[in-house]
C-alpha positions as CSV (number, residue, x, y, z in Angstrom):
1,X,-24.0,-6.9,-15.2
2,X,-22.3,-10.4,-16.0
3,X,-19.5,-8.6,-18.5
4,X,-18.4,-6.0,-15.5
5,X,-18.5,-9.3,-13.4
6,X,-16.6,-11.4,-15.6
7,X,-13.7,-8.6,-16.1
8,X,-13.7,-8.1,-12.5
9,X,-12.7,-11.9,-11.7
10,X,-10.4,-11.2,-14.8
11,X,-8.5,-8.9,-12.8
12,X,-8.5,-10.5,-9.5
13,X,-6.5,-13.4,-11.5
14,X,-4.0,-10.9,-13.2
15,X,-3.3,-9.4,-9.4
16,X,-2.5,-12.6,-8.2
17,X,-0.2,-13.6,-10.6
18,X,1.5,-10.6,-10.9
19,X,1.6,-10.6,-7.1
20,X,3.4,-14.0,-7.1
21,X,6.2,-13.0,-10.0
22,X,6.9,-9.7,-8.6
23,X,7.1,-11.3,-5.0
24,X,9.7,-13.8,-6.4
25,X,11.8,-11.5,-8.0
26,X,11.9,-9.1,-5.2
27,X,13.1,-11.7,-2.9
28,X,15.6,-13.6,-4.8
29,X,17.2,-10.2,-5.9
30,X,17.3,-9.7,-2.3
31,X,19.1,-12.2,-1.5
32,X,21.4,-12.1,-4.7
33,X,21.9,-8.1,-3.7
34,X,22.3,-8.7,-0.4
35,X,19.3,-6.0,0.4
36,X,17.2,-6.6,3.6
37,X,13.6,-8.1,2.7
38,X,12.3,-5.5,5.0
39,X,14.0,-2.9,2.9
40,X,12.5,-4.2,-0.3
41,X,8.9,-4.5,1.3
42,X,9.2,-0.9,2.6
43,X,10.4,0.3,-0.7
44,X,10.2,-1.7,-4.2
45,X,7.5,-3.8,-3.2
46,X,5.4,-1.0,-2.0
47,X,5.9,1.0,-4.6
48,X,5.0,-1.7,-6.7
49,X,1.7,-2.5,-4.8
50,X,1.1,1.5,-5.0
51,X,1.7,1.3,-8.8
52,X,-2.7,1.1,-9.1
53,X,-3.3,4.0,-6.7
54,X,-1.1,6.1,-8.8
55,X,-2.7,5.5,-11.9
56,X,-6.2,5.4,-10.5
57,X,-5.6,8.8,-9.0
58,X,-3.8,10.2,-11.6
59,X,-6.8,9.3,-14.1
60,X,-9.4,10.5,-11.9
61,X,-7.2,14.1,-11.1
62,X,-7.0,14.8,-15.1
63,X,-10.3,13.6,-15.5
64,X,-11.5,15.8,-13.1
65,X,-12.8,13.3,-10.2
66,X,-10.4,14.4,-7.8
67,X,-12.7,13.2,-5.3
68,X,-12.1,9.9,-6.2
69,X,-8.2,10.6,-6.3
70,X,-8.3,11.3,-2.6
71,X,-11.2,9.1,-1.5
72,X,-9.0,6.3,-3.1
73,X,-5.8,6.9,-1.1
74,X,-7.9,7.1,2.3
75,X,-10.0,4.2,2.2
76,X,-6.1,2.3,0.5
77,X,-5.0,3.1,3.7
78,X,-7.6,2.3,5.9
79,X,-7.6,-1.2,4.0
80,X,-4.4,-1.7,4.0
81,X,-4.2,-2.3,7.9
82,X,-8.1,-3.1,9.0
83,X,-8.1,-5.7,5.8
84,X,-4.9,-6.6,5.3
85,X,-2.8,-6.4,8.1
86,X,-6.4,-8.2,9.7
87,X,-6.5,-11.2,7.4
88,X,-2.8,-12.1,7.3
89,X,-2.8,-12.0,11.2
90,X,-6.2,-14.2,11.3
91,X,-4.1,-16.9,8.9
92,X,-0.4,-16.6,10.8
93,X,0.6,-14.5,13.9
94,X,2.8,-12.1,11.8
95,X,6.5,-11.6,13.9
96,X,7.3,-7.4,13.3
97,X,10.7,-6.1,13.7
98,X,11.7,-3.7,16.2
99,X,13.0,-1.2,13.7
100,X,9.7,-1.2,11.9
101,X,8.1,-0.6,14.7
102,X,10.1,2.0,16.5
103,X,10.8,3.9,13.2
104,X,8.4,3.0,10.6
105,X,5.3,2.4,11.6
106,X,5.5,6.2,13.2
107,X,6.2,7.8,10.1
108,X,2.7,6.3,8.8
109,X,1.2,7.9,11.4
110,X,3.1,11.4,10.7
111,X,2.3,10.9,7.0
112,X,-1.3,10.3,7.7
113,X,-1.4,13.7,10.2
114,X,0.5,15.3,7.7
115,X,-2.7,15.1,4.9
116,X,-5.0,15.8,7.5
117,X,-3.2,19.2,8.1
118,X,-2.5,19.9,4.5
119,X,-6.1,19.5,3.6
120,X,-7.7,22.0,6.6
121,X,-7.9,24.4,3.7
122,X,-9.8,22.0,1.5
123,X,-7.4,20.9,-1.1
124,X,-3.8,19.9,-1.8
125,X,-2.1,22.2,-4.4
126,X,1.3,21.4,-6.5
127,X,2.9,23.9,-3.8
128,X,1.5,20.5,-1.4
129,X,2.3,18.1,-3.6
130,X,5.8,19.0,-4.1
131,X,6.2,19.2,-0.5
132,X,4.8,15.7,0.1
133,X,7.3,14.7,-2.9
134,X,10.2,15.8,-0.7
135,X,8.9,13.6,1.5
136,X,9.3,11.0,0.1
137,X,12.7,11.4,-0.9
138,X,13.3,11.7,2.5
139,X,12.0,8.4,3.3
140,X,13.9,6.5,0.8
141,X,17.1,7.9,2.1
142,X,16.2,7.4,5.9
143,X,14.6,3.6,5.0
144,X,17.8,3.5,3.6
145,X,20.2,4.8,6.4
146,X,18.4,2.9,9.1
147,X,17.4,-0.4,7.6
148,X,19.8,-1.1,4.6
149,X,23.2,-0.1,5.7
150,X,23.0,-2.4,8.7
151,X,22.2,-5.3,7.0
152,X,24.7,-4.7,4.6
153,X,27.2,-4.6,7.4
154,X,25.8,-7.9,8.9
155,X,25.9,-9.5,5.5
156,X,29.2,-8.3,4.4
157,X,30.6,-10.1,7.7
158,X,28.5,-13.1,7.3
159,X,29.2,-13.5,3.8
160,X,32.5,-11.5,3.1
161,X,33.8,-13.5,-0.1
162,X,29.9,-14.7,-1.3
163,X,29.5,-12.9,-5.1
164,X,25.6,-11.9,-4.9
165,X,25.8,-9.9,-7.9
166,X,25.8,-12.6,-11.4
167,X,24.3,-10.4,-14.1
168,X,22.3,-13.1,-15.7
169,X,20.4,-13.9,-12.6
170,X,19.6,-10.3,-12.2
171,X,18.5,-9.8,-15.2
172,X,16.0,-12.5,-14.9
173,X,14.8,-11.6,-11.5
174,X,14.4,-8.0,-12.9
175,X,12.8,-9.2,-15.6
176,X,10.1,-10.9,-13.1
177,X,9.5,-8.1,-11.2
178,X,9.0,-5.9,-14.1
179,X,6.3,-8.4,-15.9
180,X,4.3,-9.1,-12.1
181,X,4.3,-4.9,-11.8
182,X,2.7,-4.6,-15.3
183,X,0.3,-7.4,-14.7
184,X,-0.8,-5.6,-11.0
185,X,-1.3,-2.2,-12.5
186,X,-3.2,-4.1,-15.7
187,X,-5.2,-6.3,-13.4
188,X,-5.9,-3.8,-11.2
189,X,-7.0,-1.0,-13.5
190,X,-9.6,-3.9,-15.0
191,X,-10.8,-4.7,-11.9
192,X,-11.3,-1.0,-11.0
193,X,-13.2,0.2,-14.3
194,X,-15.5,-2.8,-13.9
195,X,-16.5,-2.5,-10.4
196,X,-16.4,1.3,-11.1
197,X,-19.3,0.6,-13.5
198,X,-21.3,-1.4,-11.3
199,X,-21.2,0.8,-8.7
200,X,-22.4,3.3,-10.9
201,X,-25.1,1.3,-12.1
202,X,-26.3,0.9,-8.4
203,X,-25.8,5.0,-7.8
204,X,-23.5,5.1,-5.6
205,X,-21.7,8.3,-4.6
206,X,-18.1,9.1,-6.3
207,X,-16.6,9.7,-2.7
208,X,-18.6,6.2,-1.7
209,X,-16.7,4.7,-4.5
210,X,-13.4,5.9,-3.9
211,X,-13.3,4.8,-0.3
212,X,-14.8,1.4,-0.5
213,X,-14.7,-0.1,-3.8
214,X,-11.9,1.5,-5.2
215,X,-9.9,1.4,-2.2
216,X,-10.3,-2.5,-1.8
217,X,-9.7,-3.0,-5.6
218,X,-6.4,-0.8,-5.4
219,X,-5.4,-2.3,-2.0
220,X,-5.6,-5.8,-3.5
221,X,-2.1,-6.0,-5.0
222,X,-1.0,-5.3,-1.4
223,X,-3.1,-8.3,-0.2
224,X,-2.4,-10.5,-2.9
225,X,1.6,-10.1,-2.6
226,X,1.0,-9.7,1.4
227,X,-1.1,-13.4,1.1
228,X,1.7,-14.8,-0.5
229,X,4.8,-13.6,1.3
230,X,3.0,-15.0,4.1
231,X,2.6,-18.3,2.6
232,X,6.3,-18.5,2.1
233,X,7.4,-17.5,5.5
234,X,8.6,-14.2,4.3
235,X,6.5,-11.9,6.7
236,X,9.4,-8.8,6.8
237,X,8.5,-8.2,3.3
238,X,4.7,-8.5,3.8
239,X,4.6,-6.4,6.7
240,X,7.4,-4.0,5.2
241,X,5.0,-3.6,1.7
242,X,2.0,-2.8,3.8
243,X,3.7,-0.4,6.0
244,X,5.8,1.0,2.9
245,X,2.7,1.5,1.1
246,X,0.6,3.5,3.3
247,X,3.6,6.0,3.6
248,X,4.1,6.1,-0.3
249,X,0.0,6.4,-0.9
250,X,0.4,9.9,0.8
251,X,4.3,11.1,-0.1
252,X,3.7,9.9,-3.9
253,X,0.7,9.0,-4.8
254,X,-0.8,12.1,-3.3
255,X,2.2,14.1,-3.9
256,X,2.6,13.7,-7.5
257,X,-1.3,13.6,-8.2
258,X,-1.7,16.9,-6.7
259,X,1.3,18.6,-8.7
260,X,-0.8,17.4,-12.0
261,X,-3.7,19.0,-11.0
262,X,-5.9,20.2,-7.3
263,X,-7.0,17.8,-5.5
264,X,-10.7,18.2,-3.8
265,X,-11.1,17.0,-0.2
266,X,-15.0,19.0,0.3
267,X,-16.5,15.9,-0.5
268,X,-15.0,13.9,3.1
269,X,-16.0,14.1,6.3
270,X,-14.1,14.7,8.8
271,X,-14.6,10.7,10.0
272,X,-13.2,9.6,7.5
273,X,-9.6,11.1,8.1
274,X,-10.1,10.9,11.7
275,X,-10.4,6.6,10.9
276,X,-7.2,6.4,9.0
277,X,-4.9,8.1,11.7
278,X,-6.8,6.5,14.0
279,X,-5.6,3.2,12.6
280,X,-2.8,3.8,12.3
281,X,-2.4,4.9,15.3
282,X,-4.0,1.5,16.6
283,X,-1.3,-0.5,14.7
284,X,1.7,0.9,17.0
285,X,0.8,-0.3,20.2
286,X,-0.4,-3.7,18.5
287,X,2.7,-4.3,16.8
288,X,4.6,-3.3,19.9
289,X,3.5,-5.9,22.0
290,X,5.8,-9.1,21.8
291,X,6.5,-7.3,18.5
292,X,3.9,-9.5,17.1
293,X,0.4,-9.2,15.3
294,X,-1.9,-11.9,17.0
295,X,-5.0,-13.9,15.4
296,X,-7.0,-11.6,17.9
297,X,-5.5,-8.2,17.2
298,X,-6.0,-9.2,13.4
299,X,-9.7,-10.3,14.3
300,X,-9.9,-6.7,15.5
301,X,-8.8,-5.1,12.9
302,X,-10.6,-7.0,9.9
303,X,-14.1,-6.4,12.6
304,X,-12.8,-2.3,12.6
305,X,-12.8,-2.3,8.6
306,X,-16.0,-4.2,8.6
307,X,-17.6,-1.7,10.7
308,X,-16.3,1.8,9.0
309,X,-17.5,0.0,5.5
310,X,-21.0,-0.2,7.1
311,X,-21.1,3.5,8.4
312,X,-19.6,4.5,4.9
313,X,-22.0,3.0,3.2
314,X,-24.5,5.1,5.0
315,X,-22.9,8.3,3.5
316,X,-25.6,9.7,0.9
């Protein structure tokens, strides 16, 4: 028990610090690119943050624990907003904007319909995987067309002589993010194996697993970089990587695990789906309201997660 314990603080550390470089260099090339923060939350940062979910389902898919595969991206999700979203608004109000809410928070709800419905039949095949991959092409492009082009245009008026693009900075900053994504999916994938193990020492079910256990240790990046855009006044991007990652947790994660092999949803019950649309359903009328996450719509959410953990841990 104390080595799995050990290697499990082992990657909590790597996540953080890899949170913190990758966080830095997303923001600074930003700024230096003249992309919106937003943009880079909904896109590179979540992808990055998404980077443990991918390999964690991928691994289980080929190793045939598919259960795990999907159990993980379900309870992600559900984490990401009841224990995410929940703590940063308990630490700082978090201030939304309008187009996130008006246009991206809805397509996390659509994505998360969207499994629901491929899986009535029981399992997502590479015909349902490549349609969730054109998905997410799709996304990129609109994020793209509704959030980068406008800034862009404010910038360029703003700023129209400033020269954001001095190779050796930008190496650097790529540099940064590169090293803070490879200690993330590291750190995360000891953290997972570890608490993987003691949870197996303890008997707990693989679909238990995937949506408590290794949905927190996956969702963790998200915290970790969340907790610190947060600390630095940077909340588009936290907000943005939360919301960016649900919707890549279904369009890639899912999407390319279920083109390298079927993915297995017997194992759920129909609860557990119903709790992930339902928050993030919960989230749109939360983040509507003075387009602004309170300390007591964050209490609610955090008290939410607390409560589905219980009744999953009831599951035999």
């Amino acid at each position: 028990m104390l080595v799995p314990t050990f290697f499990v603080l082992c990657g909590f550390i790597m996540l953080g610090v890899g949170a913190e470089m990758m966080l830095s260099g997303s923001s600074r090339l930003a700024v230096r690119w003249g992309i919106s923060p937003l943009l880079v939350g909904l896109t590179i940062v979540a992808f990055g943050t998404s980077a443990p979910e991918l390999a964690v389902s991928i691994e289980s898919t080929t190793s045939n624990l598919s259960a795990l595969a999907l159990g993980n991206v379900i309870g992600s999700n559900i984490a990401n907003i009841g224990l995410v979203l929940g703590i940063m608004a308990l630490i700082k109000p978090i201030r939304i904007e309008r187009q996130l809410v008006r246009k991206q928070i809805p397509l996390v709800i659509i994505s998360s319909m969207l499994m629901g419905v491929l899986l009535l039949d029981g399992q997502l095949d590479r015909s349902d995987g490549l349609f969730l991959t054109v998905g997410l092409v799709g996304y990129l492009i609109i994020s793209y067309l509704q959030i980068g082009a406008e800034y862009d245009a404010r910038e360029l008026e703003l700023h129209p002589t400033q020269n954001k693009r001095q190779s050796g900075q930008v190496l650097f900053y790529l540099l940064l993010i590169i090293a803070g994504l490879s200690l993330l999916i590291f750190g995360s994938r000891i953290f997972v194996i570890n608490v993987v193990t003691l949870a197996g020492l303890l008997g707990i079910s693989e679909a238990v697993i995937g949506l408590t256990l290794v949905a927190v240790g996956t969702s963790i990046p998200e915290l970790a970089t969340s907790l610190v855009a947060v600390s630095k006044n940077q909340a588009d991007m936290a907000i943005g990587n939360v919301v960016g990652s649900n919707i890549f947790n279904v369009l890639c994660v899912l999407g390319i695990t279920a083109i390298i092999g079927t993915v297995y949803g017997d194992q759920f019950a129909v609860a557990d789906f119903t709790v992930m649309i339902l928050f993030s359903l919960i989230l749109l009328p939360f983040a509507w309201t003075n387009f602004t996450l309170s300390r007591m719509e964050g209490l609610f959410l955090l008290s939410g997660y607390v409560v589905y953990l219980v009744f999953v841990s009831q599951q035999t």
